[in-house]
C-alpha positions as CSV (number, residue, x, y, z in Angstrom):
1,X,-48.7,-40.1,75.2
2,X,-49.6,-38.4,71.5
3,X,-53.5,-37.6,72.7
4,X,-51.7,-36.4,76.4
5,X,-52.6,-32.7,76.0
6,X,-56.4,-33.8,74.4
7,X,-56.7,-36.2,77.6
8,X,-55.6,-32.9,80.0
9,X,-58.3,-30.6,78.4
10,X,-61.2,-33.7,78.6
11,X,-60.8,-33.9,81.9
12,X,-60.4,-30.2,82.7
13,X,-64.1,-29.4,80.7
14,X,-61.9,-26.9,78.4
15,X,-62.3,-29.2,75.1
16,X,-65.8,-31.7,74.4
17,X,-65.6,-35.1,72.4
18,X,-67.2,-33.8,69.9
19,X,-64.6,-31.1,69.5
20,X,-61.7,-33.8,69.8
21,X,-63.4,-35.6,66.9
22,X,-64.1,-32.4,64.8
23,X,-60.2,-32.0,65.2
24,X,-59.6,-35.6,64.0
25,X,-61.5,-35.1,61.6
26,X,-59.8,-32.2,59.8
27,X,-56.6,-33.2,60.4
28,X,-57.7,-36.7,58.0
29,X,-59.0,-34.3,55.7
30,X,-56.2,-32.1,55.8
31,X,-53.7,-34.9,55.4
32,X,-55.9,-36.5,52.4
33,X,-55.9,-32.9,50.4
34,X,-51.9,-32.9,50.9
35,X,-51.5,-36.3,48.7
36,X,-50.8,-35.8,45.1
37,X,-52.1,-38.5,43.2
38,X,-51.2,-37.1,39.9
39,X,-54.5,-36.3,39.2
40,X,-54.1,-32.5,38.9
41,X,-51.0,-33.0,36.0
42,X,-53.4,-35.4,34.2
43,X,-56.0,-32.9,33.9
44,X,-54.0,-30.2,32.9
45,X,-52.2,-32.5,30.4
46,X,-55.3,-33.1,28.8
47,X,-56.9,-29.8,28.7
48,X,-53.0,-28.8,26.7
49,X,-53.3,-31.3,24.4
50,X,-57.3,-30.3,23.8
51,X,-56.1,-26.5,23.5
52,X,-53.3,-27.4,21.0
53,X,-56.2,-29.9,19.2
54,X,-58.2,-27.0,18.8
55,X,-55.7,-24.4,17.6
56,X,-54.6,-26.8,14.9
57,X,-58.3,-27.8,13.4
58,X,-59.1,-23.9,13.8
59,X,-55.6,-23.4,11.4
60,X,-56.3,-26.4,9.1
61,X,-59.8,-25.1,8.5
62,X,-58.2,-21.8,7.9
63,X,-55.7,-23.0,5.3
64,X,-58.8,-25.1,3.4
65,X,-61.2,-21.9,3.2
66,X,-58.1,-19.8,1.9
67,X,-57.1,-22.5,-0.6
68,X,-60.7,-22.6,-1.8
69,X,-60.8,-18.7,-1.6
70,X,-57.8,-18.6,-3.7
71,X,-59.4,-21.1,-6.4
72,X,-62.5,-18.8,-6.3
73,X,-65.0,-21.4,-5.1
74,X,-65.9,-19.6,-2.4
75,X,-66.7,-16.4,-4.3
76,X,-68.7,-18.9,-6.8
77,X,-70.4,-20.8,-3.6
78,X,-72.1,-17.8,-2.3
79,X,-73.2,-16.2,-5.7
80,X,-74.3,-20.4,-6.5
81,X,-76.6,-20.3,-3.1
82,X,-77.8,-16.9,-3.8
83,X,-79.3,-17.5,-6.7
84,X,-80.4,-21.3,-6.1
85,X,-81.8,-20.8,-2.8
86,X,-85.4,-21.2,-2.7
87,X,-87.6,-18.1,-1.5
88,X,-89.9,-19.1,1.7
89,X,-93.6,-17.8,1.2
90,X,-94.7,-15.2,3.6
91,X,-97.7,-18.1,4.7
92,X,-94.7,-20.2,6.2
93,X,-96.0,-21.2,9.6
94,X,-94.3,-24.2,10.7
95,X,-91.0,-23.7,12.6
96,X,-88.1,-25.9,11.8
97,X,-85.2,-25.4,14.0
98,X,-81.3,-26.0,13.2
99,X,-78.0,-25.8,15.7
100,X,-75.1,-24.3,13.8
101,X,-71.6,-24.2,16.0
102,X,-73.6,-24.7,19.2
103,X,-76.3,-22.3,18.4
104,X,-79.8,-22.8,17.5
105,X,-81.4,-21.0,14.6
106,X,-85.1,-21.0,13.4
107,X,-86.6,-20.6,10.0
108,X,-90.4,-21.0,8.8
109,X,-91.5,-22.6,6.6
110,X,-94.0,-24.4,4.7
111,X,-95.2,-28.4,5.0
112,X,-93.8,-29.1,1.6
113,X,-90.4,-27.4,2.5
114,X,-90.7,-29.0,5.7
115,X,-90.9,-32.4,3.5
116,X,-88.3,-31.4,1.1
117,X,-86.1,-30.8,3.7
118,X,-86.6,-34.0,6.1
119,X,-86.4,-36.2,3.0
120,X,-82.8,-34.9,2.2
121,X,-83.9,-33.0,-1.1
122,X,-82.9,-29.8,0.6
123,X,-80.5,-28.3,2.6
124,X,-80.2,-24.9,5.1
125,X,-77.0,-22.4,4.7
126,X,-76.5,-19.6,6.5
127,X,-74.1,-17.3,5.6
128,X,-73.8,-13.4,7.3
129,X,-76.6,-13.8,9.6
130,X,-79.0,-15.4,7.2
131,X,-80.5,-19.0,6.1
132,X,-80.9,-20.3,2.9
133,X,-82.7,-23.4,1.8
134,X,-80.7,-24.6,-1.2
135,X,-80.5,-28.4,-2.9
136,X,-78.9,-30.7,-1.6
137,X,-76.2,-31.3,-3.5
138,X,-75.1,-27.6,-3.3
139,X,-75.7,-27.9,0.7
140,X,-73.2,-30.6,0.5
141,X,-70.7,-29.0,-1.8
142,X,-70.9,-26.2,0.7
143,X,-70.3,-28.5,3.4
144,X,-66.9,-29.9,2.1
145,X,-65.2,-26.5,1.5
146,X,-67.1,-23.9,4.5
147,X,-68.5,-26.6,7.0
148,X,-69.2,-23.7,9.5
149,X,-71.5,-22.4,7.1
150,X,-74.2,-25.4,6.9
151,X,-76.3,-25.7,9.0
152,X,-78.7,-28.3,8.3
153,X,-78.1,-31.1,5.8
154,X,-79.8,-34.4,5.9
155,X,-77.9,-37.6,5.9
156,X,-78.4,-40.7,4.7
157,X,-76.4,-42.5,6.8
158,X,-78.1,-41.4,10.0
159,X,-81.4,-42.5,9.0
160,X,-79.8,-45.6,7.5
161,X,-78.2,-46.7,10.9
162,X,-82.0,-46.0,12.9
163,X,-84.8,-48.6,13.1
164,X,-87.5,-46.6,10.7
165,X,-90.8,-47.9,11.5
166,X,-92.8,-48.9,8.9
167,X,-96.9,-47.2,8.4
168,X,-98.2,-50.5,8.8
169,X,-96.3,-51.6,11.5
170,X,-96.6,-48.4,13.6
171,X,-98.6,-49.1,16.5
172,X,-99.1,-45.1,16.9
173,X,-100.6,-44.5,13.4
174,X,-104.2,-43.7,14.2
175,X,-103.2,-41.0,16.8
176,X,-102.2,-37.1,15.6
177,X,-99.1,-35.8,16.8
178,X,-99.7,-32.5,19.0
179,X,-98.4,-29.4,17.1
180,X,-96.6,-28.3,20.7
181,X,-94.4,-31.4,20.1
182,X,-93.2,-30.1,16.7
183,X,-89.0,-29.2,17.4
């Protein structure tokens, strides 16, 4: 008796089985959307919690940089880079690319920067819209008290944890890398 009125309009040609099943159809989806399975608290339970995460790093990193502000490290940080940093030759023609805070910034530079810099003996700092190439171990002091403001800085532990691959081991070592494969 539920399906009388669907029967009625079959047999009077007013409704098709396709339409009948079309309605089925919706009504399943209809009745599927309706359930709550918790799923929509959970997500915004966890998009709260990453909000909150992100307020409080953004107000711990806050408190640091003023503590170190206050100490004058800072102050002595930026005059220490500025007069370490190493001056790139106009002749710079290789581009080395670094991401800072989800952004990717260029500098050129030479082969024996380019070295210097994948060997861990220097480091990139930008600071008001500008890189340096400073030491290491004054790209790593900058790191502990202004992280935002490093932008490249090698590490030994992430080579350390990668297989290297050894020159005479290398089965690639008689071929030349392309220069359009550079990063």
């Amino acid at each position: 008796m539920a399906n009388a009125l669907q029967d009625q309009l079959l047999k009077a040609g007013l409704a098709s089985k396709q339409k009948v099943r079309d309605v089925k159809t919706q009504k399943r989806r209809d009745k599927k959307a309706k359930v709550d399975d918790g799923s929509a608290a959970l997500k915004q339970q966890i998009a709260e919690q990453k909000k909150q995460q992100a307020i409080k790093d953004k107000q711990l990193n806050e408190q640091r940089f003023k503590q170190a502000e206050e100490k004058g490290q800072v102050r002595g940080l930026i005059t220490e880079f500025g007069k370490f940093a190493i001056d790139i030759p106009k002749e710079a023609e290789i581009k080395f690319n670094y991401t800072l805070e989800n952004k990717i910034y260029s500098v050129y530079i030479t082969d024996k920067i380019q070295t210097q810099l994948l060997n861990g003996s220097l480091g990139i700092i930008r600071y008001e819209e500008k890189s340096y190439l400073v030491p290491h171990k004054l790209a790593e002091r900058v790191n502990l008290l202004v992280p935002q403001w490093c932008g490249y800085l090698w590490d030994a532990n992430d080579t350390a944890s990668k297989a290297q691959v050894t020159e005479e081991d290398d089965p690639y070592a008689d071929y030349a890398i392309p220069d359009d494969l550079m990063w």
